[in-house]
Backbone as XML, in Angstrom:
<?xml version="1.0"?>
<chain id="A" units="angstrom">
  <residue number="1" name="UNK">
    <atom name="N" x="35.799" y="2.943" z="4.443"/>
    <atom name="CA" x="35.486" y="3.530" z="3.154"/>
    <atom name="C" x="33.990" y="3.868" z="3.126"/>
  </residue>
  <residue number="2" name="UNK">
    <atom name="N" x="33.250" y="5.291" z="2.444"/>
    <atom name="CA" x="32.364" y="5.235" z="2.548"/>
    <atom name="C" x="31.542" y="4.887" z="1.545"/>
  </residue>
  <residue number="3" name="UNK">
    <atom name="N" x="30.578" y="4.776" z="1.543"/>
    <atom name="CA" x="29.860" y="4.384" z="0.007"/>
    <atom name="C" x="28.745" y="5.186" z="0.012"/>
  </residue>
  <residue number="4" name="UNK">
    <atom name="N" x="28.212" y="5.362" z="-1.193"/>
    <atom name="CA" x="27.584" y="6.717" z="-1.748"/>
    <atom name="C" x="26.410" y="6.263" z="-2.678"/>
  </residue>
  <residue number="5" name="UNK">
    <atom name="N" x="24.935" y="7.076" z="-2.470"/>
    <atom name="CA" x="23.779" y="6.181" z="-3.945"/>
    <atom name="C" x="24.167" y="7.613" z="-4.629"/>
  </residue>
  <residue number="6" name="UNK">
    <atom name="N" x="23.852" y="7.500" z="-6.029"/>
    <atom name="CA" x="23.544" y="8.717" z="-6.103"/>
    <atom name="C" x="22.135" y="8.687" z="-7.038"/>
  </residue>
  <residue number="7" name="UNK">
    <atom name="N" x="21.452" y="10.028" z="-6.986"/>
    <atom name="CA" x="20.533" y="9.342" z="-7.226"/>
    <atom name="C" x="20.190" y="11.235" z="-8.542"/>
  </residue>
  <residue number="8" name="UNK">
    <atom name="N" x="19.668" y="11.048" z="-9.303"/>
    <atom name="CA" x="19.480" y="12.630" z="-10.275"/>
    <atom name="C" x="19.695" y="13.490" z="-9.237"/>
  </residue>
  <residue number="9" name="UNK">
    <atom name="N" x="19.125" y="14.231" z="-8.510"/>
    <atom name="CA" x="19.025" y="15.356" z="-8.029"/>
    <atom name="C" x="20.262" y="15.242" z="-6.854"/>
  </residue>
  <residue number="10" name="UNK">
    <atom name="N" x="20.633" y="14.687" z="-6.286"/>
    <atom name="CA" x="21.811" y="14.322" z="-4.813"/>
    <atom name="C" x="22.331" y="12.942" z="-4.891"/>
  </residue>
  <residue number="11" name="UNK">
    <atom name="N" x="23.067" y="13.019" z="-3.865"/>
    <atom name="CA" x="24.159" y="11.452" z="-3.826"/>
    <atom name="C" x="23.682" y="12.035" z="-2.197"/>
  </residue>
  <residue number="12" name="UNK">
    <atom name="N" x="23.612" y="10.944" z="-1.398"/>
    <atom name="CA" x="23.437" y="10.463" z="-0.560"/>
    <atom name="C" x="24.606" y="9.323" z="0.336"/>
  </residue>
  <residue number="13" name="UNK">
    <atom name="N" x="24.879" y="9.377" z="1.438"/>
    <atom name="CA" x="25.611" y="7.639" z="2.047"/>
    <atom name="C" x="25.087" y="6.754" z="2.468"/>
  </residue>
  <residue number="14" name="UNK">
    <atom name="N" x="25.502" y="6.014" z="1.851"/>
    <atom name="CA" x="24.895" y="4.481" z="1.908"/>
    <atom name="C" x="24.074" y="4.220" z="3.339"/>
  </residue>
  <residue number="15" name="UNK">
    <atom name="N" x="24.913" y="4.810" z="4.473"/>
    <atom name="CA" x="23.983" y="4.903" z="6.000"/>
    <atom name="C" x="23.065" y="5.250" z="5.863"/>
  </residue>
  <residue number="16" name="UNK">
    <atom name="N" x="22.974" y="6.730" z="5.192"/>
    <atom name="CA" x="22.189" y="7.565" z="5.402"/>
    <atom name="C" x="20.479" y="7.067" z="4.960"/>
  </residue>
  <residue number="17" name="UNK">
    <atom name="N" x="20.562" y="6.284" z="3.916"/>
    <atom name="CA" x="19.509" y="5.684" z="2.944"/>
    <atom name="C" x="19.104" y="4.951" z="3.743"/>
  </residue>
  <residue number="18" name="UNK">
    <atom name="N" x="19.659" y="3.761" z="4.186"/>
    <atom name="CA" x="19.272" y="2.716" z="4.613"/>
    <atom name="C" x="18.515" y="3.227" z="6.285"/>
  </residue>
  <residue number="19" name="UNK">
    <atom name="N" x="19.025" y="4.556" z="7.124"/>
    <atom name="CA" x="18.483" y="4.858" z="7.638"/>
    <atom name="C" x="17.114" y="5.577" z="7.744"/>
  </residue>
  <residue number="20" name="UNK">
    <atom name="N" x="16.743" y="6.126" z="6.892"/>
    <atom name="CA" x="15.975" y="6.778" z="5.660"/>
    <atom name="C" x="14.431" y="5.686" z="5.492"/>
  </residue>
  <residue number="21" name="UNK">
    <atom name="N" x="14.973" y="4.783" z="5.095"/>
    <atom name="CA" x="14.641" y="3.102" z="5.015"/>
    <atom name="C" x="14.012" y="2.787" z="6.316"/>
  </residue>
  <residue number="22" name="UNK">
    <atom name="N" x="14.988" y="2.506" z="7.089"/>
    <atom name="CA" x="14.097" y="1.891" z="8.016"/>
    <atom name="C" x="13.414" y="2.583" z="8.628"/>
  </residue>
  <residue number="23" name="UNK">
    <atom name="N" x="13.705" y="3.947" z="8.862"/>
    <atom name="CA" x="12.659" y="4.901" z="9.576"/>
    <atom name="C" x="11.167" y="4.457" z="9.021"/>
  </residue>
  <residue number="24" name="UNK">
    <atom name="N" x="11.320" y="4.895" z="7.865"/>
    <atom name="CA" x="9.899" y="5.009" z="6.965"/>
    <atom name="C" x="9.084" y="3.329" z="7.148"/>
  </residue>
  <residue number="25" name="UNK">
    <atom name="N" x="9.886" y="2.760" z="7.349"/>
    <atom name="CA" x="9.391" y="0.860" z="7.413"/>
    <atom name="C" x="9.115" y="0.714" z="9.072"/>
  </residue>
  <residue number="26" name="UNK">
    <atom name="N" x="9.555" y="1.611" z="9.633"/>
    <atom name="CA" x="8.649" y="1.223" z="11.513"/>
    <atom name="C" x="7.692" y="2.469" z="11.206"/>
  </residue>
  <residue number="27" name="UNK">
    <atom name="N" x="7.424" y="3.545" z="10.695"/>
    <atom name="CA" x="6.697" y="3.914" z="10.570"/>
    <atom name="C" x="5.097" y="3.835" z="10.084"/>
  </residue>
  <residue number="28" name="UNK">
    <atom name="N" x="5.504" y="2.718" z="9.176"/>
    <atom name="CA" x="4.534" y="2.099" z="8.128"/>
    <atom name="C" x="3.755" y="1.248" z="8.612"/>
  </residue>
  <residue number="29" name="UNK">
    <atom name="N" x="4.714" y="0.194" z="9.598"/>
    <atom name="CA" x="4.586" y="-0.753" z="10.809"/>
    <atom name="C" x="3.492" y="-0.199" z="11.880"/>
  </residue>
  <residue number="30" name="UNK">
    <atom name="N" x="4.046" y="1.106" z="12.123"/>
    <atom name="CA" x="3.018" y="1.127" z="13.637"/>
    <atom name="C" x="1.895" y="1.755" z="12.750"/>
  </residue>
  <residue number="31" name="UNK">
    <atom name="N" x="1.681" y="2.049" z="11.566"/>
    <atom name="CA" x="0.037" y="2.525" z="11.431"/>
    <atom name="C" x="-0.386" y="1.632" z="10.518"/>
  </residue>
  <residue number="32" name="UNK">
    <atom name="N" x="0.255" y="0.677" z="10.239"/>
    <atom name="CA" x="-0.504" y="-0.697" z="10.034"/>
    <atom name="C" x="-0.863" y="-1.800" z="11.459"/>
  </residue>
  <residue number="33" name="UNK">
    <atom name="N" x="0.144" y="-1.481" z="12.728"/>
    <atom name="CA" x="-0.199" y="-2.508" z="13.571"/>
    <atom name="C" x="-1.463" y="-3.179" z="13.978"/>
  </residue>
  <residue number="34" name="UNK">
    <atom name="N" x="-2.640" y="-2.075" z="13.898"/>
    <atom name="CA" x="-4.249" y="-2.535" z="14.006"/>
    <atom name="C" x="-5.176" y="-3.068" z="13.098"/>
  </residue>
  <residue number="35" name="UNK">
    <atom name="N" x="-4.509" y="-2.693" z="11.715"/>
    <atom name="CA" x="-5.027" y="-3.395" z="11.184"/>
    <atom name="C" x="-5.914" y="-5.003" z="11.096"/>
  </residue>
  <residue number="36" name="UNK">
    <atom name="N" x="-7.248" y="-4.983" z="10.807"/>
    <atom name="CA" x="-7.488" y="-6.465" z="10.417"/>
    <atom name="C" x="-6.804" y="-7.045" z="9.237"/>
  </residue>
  <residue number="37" name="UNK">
    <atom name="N" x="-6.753" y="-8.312" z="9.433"/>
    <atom name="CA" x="-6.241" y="-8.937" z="8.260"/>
    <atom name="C" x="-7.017" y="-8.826" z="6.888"/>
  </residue>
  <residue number="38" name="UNK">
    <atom name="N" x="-8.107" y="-9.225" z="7.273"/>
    <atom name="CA" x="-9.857" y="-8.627" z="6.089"/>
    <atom name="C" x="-10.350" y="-8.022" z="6.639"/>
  </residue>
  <residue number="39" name="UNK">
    <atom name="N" x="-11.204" y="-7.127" z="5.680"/>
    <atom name="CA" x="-12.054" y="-5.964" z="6.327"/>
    <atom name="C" x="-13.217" y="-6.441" z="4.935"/>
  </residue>
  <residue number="40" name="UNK">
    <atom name="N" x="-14.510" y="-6.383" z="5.143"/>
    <atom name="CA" x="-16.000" y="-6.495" z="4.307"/>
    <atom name="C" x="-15.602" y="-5.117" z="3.633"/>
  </residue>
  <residue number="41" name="UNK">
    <atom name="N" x="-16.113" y="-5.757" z="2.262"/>
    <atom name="CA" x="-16.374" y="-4.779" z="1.023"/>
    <atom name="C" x="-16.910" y="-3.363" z="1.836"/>
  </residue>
  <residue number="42" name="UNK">
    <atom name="N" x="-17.933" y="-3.233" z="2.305"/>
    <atom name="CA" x="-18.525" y="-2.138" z="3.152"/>
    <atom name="C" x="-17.470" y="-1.239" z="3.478"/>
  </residue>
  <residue number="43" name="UNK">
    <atom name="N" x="-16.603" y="-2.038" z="4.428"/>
    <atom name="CA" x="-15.725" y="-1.408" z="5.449"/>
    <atom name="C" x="-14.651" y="-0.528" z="4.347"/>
  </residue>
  <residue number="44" name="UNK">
    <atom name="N" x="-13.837" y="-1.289" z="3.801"/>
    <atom name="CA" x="-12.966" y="-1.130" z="2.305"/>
    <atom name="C" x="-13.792" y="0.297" z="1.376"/>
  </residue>
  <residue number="45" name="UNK">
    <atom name="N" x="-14.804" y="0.009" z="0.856"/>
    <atom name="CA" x="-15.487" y="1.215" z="0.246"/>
    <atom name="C" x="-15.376" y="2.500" z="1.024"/>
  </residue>
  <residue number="46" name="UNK">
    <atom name="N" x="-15.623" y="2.357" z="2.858"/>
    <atom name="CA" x="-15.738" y="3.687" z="3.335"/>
    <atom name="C" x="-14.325" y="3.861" z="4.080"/>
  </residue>
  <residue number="47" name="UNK">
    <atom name="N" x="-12.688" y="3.174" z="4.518"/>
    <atom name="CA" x="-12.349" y="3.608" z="4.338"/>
    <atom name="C" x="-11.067" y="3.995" z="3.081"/>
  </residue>
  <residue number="48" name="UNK">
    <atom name="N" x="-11.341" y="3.516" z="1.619"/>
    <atom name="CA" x="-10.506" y="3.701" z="0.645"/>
    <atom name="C" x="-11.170" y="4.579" z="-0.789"/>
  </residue>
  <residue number="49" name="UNK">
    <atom name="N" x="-12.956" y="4.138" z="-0.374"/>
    <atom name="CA" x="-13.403" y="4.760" z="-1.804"/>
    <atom name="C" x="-14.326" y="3.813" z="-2.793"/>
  </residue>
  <residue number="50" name="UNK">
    <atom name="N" x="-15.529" y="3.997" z="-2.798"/>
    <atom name="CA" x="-15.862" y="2.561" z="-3.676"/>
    <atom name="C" x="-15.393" y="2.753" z="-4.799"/>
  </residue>
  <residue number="51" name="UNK">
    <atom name="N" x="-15.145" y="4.157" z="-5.499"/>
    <atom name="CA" x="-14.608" y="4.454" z="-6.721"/>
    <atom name="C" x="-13.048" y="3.855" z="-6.727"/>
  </residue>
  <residue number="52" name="UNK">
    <atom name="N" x="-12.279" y="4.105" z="-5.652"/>
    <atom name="CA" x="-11.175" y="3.234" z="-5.537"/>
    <atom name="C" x="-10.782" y="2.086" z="-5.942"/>
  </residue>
  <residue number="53" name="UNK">
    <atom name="N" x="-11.370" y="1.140" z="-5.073"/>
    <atom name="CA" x="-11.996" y="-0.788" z="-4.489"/>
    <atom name="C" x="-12.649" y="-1.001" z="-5.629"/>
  </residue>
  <residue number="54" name="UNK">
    <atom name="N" x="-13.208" y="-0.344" z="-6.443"/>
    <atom name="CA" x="-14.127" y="-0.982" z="-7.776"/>
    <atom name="C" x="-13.116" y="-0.873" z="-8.750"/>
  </residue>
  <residue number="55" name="UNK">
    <atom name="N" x="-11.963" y="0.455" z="-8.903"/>
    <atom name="CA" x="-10.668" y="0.489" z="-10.254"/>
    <atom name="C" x="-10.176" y="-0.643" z="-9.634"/>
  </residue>
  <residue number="56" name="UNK">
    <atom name="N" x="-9.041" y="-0.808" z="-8.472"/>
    <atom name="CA" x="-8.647" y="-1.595" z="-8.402"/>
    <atom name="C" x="-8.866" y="-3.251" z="-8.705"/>
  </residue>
  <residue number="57" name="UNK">
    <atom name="N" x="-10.370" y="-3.228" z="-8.258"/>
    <atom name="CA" x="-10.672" y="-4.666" z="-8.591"/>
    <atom name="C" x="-10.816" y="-4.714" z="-10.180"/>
  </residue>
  <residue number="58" name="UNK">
    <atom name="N" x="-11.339" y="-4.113" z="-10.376"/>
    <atom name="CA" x="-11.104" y="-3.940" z="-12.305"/>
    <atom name="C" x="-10.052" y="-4.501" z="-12.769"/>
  </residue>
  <residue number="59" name="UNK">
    <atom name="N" x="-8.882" y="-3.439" z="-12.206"/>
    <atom name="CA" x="-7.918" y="-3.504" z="-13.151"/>
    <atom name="C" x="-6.687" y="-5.072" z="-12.356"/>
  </residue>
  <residue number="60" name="UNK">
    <atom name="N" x="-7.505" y="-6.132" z="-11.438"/>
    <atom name="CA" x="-7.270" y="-6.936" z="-10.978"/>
    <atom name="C" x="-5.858" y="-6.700" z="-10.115"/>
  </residue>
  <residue number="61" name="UNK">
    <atom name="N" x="-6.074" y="-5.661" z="-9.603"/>
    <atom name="CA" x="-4.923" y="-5.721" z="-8.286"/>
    <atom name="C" x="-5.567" y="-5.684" z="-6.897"/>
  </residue>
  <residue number="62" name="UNK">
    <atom name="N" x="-6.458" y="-6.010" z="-6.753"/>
    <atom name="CA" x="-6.801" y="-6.975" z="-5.752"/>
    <atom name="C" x="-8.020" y="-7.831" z="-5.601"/>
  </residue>
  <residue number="63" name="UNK">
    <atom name="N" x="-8.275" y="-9.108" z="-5.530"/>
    <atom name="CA" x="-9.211" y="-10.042" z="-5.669"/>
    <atom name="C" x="-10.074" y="-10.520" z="-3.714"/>
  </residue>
  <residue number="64" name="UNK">
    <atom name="N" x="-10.695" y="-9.995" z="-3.720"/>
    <atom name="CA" x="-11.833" y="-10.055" z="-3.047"/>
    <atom name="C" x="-11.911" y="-11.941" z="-2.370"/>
  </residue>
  <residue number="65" name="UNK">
    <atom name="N" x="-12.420" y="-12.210" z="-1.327"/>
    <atom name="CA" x="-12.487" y="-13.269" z="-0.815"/>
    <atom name="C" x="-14.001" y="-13.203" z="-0.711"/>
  </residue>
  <residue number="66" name="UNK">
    <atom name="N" x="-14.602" y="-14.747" z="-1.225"/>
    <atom name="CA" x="-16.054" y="-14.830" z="-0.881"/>
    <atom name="C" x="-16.379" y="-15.598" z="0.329"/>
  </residue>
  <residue number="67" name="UNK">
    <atom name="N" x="-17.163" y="-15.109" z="1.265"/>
    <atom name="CA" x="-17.301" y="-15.476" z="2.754"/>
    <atom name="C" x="-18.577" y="-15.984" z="2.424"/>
  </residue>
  <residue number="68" name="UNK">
    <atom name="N" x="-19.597" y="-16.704" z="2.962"/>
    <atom name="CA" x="-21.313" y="-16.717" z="3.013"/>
    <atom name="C" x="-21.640" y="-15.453" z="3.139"/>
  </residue>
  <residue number="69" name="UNK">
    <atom name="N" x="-22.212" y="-14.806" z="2.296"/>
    <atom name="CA" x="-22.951" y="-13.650" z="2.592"/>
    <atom name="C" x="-22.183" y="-12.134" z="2.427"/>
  </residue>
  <residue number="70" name="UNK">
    <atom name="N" x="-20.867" y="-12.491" z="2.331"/>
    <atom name="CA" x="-20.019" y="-11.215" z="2.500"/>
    <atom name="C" x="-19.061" y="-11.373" z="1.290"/>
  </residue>
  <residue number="71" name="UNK">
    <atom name="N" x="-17.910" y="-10.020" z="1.128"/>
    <atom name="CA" x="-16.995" y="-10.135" z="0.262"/>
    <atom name="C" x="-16.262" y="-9.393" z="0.842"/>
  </residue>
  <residue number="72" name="UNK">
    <atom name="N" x="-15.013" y="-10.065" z="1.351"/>
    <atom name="CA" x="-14.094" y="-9.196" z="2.294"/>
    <atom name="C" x="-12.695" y="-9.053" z="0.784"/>
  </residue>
  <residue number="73" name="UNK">
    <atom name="N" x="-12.050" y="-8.492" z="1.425"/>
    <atom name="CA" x="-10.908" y="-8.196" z="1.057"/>
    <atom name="C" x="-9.056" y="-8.249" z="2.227"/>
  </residue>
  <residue number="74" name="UNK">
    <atom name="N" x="-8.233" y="-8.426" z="1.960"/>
    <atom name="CA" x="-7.510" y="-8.301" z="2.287"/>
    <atom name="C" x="-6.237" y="-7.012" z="2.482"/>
  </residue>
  <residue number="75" name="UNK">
    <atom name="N" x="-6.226" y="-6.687" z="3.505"/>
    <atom name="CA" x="-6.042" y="-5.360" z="4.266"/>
    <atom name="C" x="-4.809" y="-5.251" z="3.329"/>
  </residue>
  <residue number="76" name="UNK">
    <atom name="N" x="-4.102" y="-5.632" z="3.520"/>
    <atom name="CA" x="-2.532" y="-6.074" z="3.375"/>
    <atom name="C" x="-2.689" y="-5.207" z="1.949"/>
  </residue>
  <residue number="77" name="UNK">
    <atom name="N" x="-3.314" y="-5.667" z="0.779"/>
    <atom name="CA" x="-3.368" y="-5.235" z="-0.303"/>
    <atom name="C" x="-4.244" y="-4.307" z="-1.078"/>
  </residue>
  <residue number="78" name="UNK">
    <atom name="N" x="-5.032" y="-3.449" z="0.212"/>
    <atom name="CA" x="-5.536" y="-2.273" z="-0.279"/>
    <atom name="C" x="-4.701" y="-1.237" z="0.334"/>
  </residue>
  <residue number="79" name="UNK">
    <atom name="N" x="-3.799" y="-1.468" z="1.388"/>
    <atom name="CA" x="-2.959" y="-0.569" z="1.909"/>
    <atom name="C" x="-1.848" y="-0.405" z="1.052"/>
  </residue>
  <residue number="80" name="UNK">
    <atom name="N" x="-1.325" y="-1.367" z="0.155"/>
    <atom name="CA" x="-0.899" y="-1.464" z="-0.800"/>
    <atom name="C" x="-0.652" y="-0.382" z="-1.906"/>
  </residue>
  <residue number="81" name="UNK">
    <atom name="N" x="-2.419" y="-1.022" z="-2.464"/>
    <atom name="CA" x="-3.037" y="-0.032" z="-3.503"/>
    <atom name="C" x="-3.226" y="1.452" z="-2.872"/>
  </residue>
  <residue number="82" name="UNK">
    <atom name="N" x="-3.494" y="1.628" z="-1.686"/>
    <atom name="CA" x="-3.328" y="2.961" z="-1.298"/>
    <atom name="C" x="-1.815" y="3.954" z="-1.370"/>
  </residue>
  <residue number="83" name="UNK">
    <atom name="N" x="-0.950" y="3.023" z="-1.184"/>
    <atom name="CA" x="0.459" y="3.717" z="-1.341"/>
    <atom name="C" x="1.046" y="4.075" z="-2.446"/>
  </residue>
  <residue number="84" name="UNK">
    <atom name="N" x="0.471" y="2.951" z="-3.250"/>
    <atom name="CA" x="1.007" y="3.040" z="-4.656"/>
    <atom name="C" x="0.186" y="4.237" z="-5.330"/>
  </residue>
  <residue number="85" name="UNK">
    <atom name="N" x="1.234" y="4.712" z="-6.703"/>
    <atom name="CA" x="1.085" y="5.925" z="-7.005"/>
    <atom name="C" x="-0.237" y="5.688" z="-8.290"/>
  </residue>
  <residue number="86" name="UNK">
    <atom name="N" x="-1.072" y="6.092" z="-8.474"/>
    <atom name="CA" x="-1.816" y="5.147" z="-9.406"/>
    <atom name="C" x="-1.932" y="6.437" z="-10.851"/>
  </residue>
  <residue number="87" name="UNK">
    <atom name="N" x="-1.747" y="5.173" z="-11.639"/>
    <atom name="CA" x="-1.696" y="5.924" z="-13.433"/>
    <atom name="C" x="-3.411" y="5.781" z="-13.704"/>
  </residue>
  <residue number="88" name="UNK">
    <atom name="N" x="-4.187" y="7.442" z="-13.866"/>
    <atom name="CA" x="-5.713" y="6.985" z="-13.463"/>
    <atom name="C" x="-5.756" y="6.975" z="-15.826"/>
  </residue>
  <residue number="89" name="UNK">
    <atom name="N" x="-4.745" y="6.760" z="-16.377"/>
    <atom name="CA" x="-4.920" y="7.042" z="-17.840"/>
    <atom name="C" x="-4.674" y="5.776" z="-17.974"/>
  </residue>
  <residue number="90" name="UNK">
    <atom name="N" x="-4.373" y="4.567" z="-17.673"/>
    <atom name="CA" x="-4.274" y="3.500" z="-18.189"/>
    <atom name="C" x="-5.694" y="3.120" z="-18.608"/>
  </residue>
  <residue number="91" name="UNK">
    <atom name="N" x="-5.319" y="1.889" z="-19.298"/>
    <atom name="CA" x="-6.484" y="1.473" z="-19.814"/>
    <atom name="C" x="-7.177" y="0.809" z="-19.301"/>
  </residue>
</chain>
């Protein structure tokens, strides 16, 4: 039996999605594989944006780690904030 999403615009099979899926998730994988785990405020500002790294930390979706001397951040969750679609009218 087959099974079907449907979604506004098309219906899709259930294979088809989930293939869809994982494509996009090894994809995501290999251009995250080099990533550092933290990268210094510095690094973060030039490659996401200090105008970026400064909303985000604002609007507390992502909190900064204090090192001696440094303020790194965690990769994981500016790649995050980079994917995500951002509402620049919130408050």
């Amino acid at each position: 039996m087959m099974q079907f999403l449907e979604f506004p615009d098309k219906c899709v099979s259930y294979t088809t999605f989930l293939n869809d899926v994982a494509a996009r998730i090894v994809r995501l994988l290999k251009d995250d594989r080099n990533d550092p785990e933290y990268i210094s405020q510095r690094k973060a500002f030039e490659i996401f944006g200090r105008r970026n790294v400064e909303r985000w930390r604002k609007l507390k979706r992502i909190t900064p780690i204090k090192r001696p001397g440094k303020l790194e951040y965690l990769m994981a969750d500016l790649r995050l904030q980079q994917r995500t679609q951002q509402d620049y009218l919130e408050p």
